[in-house]
N, CA, C and O atoms as a GROMACS GRO file, in nm:
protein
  576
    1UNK      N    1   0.853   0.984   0.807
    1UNK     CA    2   0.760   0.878   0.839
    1UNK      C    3   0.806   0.810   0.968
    1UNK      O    4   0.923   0.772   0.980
    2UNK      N    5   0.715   0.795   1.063
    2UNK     CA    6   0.723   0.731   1.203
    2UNK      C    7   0.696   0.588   1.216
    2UNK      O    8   0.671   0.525   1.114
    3UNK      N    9   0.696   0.530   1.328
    3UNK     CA   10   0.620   0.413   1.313
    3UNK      C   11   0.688   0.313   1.342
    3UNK      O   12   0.802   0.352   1.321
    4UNK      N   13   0.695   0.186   1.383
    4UNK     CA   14   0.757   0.064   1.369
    4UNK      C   15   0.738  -0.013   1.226
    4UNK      O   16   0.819  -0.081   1.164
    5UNK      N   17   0.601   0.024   1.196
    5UNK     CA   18   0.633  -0.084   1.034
    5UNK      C   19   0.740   0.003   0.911
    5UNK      O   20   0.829  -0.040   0.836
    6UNK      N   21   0.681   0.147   0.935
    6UNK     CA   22   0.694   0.210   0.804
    6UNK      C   23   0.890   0.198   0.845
    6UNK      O   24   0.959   0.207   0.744
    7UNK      N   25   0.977   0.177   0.993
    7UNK     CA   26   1.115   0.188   0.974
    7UNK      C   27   1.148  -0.023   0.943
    7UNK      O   28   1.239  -0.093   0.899
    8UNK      N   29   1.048  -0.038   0.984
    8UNK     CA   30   1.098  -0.206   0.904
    8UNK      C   31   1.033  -0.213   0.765
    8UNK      O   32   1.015  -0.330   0.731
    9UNK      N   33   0.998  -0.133   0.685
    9UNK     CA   34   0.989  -0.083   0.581
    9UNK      C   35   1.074  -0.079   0.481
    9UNK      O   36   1.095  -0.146   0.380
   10UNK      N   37   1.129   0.036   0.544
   10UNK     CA   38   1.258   0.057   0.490
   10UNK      C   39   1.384   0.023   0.518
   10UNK      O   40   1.480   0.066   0.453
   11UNK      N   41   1.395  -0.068   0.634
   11UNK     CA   42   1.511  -0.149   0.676
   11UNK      C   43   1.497  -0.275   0.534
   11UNK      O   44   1.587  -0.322   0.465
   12UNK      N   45   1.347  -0.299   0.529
   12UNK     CA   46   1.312  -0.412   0.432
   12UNK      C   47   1.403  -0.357   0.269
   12UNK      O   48   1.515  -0.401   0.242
   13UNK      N   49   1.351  -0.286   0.204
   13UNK     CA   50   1.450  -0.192   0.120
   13UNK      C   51   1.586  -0.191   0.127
   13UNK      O   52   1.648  -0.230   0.028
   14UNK      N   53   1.670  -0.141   0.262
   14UNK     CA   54   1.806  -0.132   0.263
   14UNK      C   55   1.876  -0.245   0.224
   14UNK      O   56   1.979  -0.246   0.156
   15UNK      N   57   1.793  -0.376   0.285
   15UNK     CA   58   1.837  -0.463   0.344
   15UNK      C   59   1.900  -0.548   0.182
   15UNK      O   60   2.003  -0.611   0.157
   16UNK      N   61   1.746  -0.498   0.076
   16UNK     CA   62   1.754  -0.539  -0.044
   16UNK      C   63   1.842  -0.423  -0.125
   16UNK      O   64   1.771  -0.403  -0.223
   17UNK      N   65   1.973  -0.324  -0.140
   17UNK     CA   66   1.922  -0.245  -0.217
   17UNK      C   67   1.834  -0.206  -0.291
   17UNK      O   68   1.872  -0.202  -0.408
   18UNK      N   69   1.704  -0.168  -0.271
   18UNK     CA   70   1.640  -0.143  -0.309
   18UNK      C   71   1.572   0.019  -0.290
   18UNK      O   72   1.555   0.083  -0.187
   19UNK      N   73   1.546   0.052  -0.418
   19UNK     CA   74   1.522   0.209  -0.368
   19UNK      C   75   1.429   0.225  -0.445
   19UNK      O   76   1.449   0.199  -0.563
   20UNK      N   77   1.275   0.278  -0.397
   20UNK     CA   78   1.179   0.330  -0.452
   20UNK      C   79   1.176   0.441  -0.481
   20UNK      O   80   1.190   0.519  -0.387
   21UNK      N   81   1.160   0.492  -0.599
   21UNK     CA   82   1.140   0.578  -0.667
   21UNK      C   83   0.979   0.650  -0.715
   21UNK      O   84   0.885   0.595  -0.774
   22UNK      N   85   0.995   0.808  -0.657
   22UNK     CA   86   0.869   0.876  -0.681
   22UNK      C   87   0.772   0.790  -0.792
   22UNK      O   88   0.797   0.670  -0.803
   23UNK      N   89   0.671   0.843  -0.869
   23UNK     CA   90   0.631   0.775  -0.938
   23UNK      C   91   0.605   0.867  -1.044
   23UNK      O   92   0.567   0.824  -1.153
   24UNK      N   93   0.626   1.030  -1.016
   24UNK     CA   94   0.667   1.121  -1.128
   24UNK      C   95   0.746   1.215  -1.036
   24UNK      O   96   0.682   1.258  -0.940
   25UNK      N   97   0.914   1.269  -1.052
   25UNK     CA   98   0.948   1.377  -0.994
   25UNK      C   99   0.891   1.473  -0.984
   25UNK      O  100   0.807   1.512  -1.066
   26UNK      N  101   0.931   1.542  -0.860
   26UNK     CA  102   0.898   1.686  -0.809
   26UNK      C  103   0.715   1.696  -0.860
   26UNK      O  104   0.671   1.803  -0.903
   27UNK      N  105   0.638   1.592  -0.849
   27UNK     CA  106   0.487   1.618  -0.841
   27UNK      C  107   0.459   1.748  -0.756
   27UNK      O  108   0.503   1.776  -0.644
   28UNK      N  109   0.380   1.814  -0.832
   28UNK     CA  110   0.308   1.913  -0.758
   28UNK      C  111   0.204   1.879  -0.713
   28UNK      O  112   0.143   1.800  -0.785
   29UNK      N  113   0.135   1.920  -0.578
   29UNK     CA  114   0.006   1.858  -0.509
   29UNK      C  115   0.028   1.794  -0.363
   29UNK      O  116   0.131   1.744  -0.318
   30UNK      N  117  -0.071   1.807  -0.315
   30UNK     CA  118  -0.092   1.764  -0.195
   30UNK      C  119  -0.100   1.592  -0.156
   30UNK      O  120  -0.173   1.511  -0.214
   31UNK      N  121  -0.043   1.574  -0.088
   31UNK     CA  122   0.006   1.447  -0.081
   31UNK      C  123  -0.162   1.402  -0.012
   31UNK      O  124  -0.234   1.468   0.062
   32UNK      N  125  -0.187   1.241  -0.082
   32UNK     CA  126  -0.264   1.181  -0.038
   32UNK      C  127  -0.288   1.168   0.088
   32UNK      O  128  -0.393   1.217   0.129
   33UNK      N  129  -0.190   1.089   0.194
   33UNK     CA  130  -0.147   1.068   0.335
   33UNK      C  131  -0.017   1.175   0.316
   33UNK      O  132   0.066   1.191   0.226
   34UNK      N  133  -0.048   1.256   0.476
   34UNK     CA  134   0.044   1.318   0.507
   34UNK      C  135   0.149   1.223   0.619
   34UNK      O  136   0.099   1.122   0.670
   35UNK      N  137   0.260   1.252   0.647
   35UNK     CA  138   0.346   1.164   0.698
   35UNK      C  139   0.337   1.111   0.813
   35UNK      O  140   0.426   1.032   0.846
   36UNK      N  141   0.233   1.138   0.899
   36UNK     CA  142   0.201   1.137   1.037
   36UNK      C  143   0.050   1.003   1.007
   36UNK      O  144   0.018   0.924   1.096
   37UNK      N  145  -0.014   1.006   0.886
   37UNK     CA  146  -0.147   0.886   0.871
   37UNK      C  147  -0.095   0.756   0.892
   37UNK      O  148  -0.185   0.676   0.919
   38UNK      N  149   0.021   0.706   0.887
   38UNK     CA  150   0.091   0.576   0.902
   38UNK      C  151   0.028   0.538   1.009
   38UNK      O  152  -0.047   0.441   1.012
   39UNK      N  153   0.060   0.629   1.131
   39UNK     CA  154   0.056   0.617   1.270
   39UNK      C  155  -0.104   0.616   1.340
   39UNK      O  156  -0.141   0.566   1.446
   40UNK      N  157  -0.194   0.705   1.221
   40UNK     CA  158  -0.312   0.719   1.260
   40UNK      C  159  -0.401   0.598   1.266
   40UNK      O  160  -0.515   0.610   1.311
   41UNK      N  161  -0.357   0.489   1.227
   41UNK     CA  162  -0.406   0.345   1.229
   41UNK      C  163  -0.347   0.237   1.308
   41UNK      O  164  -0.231   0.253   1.345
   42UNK      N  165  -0.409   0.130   1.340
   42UNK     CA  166  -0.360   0.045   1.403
   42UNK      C  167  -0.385  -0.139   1.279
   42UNK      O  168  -0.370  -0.254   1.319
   43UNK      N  169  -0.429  -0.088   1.118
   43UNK     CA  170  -0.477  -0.149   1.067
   43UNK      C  171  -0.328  -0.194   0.971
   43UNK      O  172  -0.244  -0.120   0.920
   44UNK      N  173  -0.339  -0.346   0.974
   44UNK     CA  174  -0.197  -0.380   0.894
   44UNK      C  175  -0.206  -0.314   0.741
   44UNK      O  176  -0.117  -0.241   0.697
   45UNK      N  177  -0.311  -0.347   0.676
   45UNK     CA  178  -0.322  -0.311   0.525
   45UNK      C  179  -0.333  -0.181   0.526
   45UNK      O  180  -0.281  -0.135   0.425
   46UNK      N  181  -0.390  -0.079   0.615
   46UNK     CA  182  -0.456   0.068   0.579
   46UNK      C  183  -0.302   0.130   0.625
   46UNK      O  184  -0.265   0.232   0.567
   47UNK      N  185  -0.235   0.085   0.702
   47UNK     CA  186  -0.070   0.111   0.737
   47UNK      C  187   0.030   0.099   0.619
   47UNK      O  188   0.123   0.178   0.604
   48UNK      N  189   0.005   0.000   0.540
   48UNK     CA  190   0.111  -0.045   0.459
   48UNK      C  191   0.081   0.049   0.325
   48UNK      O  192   0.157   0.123   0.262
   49UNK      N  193  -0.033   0.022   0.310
   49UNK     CA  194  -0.088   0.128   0.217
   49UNK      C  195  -0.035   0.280   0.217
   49UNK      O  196   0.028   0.329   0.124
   50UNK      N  197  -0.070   0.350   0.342
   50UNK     CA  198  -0.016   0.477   0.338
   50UNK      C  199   0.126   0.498   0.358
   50UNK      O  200   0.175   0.608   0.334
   51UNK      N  201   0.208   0.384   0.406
   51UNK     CA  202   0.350   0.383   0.366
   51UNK      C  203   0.382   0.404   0.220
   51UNK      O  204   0.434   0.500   0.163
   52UNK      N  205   0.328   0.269   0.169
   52UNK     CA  206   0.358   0.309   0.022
   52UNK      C  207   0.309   0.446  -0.083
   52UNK      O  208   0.367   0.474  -0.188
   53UNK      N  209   0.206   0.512  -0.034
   53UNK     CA  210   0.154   0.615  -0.103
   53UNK      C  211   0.296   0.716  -0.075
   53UNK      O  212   0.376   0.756  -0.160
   54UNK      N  213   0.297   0.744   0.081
   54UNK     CA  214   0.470   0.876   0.100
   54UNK      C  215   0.525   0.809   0.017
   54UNK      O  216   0.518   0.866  -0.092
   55UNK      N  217   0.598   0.676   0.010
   55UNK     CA  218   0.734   0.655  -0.044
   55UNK      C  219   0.716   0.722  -0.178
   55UNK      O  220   0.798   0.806  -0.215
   56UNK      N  221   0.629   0.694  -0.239
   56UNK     CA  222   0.610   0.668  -0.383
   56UNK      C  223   0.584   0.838  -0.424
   56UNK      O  224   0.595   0.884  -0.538
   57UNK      N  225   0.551   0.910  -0.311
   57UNK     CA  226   0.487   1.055  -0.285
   57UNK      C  227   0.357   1.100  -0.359
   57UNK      O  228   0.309   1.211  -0.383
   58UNK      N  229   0.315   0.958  -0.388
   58UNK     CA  230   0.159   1.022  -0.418
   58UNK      C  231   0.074   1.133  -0.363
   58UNK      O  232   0.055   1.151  -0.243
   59UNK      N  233   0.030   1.195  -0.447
   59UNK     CA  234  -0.048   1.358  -0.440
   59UNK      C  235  -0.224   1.305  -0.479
   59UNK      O  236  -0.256   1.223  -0.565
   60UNK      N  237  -0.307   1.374  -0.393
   60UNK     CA  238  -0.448   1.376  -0.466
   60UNK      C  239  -0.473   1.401  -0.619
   60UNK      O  240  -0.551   1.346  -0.697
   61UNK      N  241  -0.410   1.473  -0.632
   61UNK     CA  242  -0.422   1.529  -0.775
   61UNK      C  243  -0.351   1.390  -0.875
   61UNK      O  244  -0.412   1.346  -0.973
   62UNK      N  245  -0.222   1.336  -0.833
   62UNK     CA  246  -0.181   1.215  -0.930
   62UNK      C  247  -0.260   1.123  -0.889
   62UNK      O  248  -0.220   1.025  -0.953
   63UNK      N  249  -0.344   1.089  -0.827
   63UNK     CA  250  -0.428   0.971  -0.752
   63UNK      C  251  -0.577   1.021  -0.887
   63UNK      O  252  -0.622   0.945  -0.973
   64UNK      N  253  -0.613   1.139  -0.866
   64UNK     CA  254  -0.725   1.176  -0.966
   64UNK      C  255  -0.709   1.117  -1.079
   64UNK      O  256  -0.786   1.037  -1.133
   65UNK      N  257  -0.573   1.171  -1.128
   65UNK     CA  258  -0.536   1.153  -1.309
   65UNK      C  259  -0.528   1.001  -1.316
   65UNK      O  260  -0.553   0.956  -1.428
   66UNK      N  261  -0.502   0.922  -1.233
   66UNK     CA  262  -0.458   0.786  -1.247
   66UNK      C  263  -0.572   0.686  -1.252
   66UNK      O  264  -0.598   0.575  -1.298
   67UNK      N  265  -0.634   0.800  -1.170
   67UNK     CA  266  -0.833   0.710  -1.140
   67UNK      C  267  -0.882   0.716  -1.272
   67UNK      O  268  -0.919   0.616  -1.334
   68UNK      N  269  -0.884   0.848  -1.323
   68UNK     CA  270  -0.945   0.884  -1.443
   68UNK      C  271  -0.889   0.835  -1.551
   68UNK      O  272  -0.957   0.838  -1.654
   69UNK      N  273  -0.737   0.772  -1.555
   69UNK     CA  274  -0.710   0.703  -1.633
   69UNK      C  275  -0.751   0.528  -1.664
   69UNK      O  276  -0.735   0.457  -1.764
   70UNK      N  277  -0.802   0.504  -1.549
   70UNK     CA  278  -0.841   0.377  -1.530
   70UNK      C  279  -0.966   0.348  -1.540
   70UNK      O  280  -0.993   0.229  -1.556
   71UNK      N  281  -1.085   0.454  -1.532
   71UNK     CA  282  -1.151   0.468  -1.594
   71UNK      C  283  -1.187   0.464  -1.715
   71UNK      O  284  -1.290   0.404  -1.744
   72UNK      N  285  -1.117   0.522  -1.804
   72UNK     CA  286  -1.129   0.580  -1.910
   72UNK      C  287  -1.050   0.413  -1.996
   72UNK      O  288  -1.098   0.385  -2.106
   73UNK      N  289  -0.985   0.358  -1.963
   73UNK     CA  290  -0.902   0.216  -1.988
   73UNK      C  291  -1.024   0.109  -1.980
   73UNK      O  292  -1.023   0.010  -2.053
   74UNK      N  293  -1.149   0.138  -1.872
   74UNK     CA  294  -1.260   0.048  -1.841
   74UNK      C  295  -1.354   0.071  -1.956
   74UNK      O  296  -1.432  -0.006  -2.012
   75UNK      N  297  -1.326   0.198  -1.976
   75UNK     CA  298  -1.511   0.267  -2.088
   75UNK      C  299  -1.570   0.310  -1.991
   75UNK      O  300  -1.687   0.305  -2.028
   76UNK      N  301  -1.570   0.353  -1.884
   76UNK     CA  302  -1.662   0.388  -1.801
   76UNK      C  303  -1.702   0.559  -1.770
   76UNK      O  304  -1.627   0.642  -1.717
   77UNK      N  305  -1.790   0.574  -1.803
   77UNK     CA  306  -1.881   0.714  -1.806
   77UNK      C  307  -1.782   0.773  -1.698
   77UNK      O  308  -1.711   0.706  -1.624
   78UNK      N  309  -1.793   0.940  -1.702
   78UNK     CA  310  -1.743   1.033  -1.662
   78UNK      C  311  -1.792   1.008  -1.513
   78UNK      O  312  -1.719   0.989  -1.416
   79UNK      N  313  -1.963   1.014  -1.515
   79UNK     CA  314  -1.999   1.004  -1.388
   79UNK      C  315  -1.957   0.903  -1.301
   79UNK      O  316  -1.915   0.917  -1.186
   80UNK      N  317  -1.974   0.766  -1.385
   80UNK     CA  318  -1.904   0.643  -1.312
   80UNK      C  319  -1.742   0.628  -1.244
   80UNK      O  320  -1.682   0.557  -1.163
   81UNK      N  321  -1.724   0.700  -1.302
   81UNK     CA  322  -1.517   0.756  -1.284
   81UNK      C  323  -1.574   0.825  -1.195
   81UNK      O  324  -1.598   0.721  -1.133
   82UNK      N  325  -1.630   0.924  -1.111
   82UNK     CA  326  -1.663   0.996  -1.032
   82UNK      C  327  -1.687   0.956  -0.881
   82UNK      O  328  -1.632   0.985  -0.775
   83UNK      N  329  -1.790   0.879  -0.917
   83UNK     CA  330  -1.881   0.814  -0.825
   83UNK      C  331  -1.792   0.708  -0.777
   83UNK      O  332  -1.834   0.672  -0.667
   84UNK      N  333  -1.678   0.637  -0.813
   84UNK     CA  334  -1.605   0.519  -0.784
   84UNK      C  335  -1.473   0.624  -0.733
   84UNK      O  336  -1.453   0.580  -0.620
   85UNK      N  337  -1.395   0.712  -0.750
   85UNK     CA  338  -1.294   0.761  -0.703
   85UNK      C  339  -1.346   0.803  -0.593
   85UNK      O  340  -1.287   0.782  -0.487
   86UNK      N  341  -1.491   0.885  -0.595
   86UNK     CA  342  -1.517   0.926  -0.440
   86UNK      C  343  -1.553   0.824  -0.344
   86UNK      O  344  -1.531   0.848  -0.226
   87UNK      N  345  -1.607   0.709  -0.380
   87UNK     CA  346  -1.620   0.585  -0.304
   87UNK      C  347  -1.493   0.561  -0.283
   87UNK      O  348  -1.474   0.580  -0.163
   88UNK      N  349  -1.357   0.517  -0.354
   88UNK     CA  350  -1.253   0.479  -0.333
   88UNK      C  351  -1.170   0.540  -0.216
   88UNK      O  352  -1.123   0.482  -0.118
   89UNK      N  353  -1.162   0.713  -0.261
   89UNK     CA  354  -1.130   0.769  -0.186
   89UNK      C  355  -1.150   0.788  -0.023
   89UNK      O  356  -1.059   0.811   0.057
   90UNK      N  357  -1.315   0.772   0.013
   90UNK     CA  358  -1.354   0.749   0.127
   90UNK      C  359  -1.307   0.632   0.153
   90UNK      O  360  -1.260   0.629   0.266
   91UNK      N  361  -1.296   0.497   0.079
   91UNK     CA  362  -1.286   0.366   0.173
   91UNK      C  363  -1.091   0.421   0.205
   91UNK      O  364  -1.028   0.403   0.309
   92UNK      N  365  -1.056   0.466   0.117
   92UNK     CA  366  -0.896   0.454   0.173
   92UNK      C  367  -0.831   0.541   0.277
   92UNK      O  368  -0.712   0.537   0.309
   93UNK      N  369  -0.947   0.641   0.336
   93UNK     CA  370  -0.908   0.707   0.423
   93UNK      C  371  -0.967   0.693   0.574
   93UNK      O  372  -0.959   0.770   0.670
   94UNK      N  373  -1.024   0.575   0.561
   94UNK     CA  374  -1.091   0.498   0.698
   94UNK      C  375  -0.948   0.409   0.768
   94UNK      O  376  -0.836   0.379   0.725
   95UNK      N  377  -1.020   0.391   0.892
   95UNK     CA  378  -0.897   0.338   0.992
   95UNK      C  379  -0.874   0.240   0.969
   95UNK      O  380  -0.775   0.203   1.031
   96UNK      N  381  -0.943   0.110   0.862
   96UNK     CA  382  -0.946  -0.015   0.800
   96UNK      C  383  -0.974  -0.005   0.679
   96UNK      O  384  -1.056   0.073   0.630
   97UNK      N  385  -0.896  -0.096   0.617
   97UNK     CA  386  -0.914  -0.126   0.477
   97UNK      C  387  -0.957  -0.276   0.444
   97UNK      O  388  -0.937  -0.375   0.515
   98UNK      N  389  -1.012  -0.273   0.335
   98UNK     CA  390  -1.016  -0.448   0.278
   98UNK      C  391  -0.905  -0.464   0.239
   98UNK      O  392  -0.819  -0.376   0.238
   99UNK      N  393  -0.888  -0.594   0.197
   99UNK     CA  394  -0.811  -0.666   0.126
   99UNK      C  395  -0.799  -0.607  -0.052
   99UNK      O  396  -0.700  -0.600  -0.125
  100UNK      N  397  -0.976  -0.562  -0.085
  100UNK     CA  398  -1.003  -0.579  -0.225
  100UNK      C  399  -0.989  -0.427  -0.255
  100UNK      O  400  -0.992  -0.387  -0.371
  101UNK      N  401  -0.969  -0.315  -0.116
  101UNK     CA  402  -0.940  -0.155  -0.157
  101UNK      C  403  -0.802  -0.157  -0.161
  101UNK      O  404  -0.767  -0.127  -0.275
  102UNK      N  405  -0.684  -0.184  -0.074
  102UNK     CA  406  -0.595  -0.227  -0.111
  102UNK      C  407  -0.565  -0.248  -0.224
  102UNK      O  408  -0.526  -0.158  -0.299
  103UNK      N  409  -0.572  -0.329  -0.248
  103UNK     CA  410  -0.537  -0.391  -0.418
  103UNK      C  411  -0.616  -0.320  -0.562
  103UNK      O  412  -0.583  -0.315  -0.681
  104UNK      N  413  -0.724  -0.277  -0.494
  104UNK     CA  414  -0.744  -0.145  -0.581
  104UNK      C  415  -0.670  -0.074  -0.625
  104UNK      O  416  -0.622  -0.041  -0.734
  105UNK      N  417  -0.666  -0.051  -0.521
  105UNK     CA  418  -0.557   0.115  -0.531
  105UNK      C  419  -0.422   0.089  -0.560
  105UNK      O  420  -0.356   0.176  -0.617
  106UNK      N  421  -0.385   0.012  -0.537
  106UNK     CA  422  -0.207  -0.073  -0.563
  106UNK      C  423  -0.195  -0.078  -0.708
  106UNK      O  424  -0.114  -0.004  -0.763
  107UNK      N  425  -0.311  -0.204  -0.818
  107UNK     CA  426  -0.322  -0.240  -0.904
  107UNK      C  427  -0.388  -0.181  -1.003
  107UNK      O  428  -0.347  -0.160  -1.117
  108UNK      N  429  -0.512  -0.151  -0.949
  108UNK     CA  430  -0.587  -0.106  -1.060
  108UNK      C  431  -0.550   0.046  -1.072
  108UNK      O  432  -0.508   0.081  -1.182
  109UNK      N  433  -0.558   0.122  -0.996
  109UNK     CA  434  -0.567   0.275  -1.026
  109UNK      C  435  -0.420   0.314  -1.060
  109UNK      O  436  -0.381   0.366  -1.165
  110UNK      N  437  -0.350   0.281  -0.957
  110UNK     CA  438  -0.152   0.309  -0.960
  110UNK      C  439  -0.042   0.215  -1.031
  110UNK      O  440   0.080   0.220  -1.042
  111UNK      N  441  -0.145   0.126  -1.074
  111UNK     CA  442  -0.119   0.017  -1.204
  111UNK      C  443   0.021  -0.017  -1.187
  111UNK      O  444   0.107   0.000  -1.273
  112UNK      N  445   0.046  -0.088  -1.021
  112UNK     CA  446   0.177  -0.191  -1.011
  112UNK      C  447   0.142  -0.330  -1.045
  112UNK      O  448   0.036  -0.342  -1.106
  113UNK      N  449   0.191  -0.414  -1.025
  113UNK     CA  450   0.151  -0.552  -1.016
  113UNK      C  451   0.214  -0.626  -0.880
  113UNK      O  452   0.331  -0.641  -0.843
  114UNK      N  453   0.092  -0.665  -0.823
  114UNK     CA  454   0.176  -0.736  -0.708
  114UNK      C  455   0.228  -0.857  -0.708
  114UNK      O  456   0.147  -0.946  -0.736
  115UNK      N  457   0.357  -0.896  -0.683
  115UNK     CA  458   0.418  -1.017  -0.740
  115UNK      C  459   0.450  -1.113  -0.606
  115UNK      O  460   0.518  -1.215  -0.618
  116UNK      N  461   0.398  -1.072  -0.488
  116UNK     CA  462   0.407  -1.182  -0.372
  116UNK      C  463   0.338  -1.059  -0.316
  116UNK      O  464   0.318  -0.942  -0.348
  117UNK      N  465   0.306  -1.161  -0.195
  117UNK     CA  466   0.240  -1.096  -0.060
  117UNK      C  467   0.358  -1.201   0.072
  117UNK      O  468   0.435  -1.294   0.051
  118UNK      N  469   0.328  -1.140   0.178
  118UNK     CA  470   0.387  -1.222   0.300
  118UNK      C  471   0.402  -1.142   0.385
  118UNK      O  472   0.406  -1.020   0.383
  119UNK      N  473   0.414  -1.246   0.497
  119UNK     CA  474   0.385  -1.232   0.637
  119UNK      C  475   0.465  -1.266   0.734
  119UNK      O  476   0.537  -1.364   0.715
  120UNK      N  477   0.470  -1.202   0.848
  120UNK     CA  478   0.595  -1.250   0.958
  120UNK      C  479   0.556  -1.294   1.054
  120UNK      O  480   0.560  -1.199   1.132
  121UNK      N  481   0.526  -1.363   1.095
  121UNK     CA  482   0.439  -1.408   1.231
  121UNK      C  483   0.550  -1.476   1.329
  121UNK      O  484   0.655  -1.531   1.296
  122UNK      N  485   0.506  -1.459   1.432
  122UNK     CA  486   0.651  -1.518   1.573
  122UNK      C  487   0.516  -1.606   1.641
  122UNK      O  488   0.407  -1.568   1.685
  123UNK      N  489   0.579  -1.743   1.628
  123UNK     CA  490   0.492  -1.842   1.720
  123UNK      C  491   0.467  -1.814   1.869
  123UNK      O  492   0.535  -1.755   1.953
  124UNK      N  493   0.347  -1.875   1.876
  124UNK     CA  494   0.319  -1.754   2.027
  124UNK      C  495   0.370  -1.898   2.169
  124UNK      O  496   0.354  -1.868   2.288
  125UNK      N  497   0.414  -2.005   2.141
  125UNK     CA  498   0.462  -2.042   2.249
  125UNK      C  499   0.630  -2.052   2.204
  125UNK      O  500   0.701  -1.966   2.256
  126UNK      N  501   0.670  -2.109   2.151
  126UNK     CA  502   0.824  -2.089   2.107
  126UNK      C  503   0.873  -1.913   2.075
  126UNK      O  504   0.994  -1.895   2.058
  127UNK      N  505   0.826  -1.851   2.071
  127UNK     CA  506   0.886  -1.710   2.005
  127UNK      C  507   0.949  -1.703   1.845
  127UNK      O  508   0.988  -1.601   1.788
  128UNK      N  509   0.948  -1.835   1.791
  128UNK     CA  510   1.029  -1.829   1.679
  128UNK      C  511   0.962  -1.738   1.570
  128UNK      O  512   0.841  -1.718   1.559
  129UNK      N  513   1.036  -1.700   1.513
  129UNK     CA  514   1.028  -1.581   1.437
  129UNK      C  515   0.992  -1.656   1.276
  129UNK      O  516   1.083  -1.734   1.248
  130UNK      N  517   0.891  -1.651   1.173
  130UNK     CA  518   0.952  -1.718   1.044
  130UNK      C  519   0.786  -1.618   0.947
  130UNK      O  520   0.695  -1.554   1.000
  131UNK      N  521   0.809  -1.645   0.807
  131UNK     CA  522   0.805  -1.554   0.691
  131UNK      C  523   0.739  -1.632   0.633
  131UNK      O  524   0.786  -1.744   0.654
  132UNK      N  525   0.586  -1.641   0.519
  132UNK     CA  526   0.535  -1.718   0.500
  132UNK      C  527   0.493  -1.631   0.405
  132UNK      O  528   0.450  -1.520   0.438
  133UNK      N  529   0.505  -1.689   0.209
  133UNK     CA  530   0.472  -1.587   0.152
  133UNK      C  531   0.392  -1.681   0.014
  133UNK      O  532   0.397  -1.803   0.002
  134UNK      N  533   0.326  -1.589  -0.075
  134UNK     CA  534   0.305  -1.655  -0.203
  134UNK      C  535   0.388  -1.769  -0.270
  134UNK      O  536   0.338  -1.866  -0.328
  135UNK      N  537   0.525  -1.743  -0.253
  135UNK     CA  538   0.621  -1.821  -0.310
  135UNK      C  539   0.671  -1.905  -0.202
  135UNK      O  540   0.773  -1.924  -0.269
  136UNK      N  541   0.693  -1.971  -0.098
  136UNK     CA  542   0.674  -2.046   0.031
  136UNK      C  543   0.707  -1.988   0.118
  136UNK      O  544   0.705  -1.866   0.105
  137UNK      N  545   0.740  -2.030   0.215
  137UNK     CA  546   0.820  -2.050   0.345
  137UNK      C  547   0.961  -2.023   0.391
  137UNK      O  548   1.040  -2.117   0.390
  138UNK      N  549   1.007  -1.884   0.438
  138UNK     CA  550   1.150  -1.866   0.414
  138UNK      C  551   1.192  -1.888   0.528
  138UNK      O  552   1.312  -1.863   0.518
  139UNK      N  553   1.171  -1.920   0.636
  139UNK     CA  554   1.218  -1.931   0.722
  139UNK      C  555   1.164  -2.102   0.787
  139UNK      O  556   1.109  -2.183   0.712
  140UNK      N  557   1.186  -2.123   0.905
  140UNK     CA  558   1.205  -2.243   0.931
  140UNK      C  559   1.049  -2.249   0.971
  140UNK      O  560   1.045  -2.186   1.077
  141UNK      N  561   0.907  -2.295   0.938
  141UNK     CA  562   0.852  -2.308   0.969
  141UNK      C  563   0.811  -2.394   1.048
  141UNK      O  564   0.844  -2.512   1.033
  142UNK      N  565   0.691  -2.335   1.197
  142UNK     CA  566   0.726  -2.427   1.314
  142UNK      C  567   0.566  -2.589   1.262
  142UNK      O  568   0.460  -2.606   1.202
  143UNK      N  569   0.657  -2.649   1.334
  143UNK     CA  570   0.602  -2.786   1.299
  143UNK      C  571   0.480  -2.808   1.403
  143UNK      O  572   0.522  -2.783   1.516
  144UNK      N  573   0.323  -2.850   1.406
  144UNK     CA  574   0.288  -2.882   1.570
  144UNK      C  575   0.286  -3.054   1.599
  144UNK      O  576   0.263  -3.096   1.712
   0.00000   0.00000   0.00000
């Protein structure tokens, strides 16, 4: 994986020991994003997204079973499981994502829970650097 986010990514990881783990070993199947889609965007969420799909090494085929499991968790008709994975599928392979496909696909289908969100922003006349998340403010936030 290339990129400036996807190596502050995983600097983010080191930094925590933290090590993500496949989400079933040695999956057979074709990977959702191949390792080069990171780069094919310039979109923060549709970037972060296909980071996390490699790490995790999501395959089309475990993305299917997982849809169809979430389906099937809703009550929702065969066709309706159908008609919503191929909608899904198209919105997640566009150069932008929402907010609400994102979290689709994070929560509902690959059934993590997201437990913060945050952001790094560098003030554009000071340069200061600071982190602004669900749970507050980790860095020194600038005052105006």
């Amino acid at each position: 994986m290339n990129g400036k986010l996807s190596g502050m990514f995983d600097q983010f990881l080191k930094e925590r020991n933290t090590i993500i783990q496949p989400i079933v070993e040695n999956e057979i199947g074709t990977p959702f994003f191949n390792e080069e889609a990171s780069n094919e965007t310039s979109d923060y969420l549709a970037k972060l997204l296909r980071i996390i799909f490699n790490h995790l090494k999501v395959t089309k085929e475990m993305f299917h079973r997982k849809h169809c499991d979430m389906g099937e968790r809703l009550g929702w008709s065969s066709k309706l499981v159908d008609q919503d994975r191929n909608n899904l599928r198209r919105a997640l392979l566009k150069a932008e994502i929402t907010w609400y496909v994102f979290e689709k696909a994070i929560t509902a289908v690959m059934e993590f829970k997201i437990l913060d969100v945050s952001i790094v922003l560098q003030h554009p006349r000071t340069g200061k650097i600071f982190r602004l998340s669900l749970t507050g403010v980790h860095e020194d936030f600038p005052q105006e």
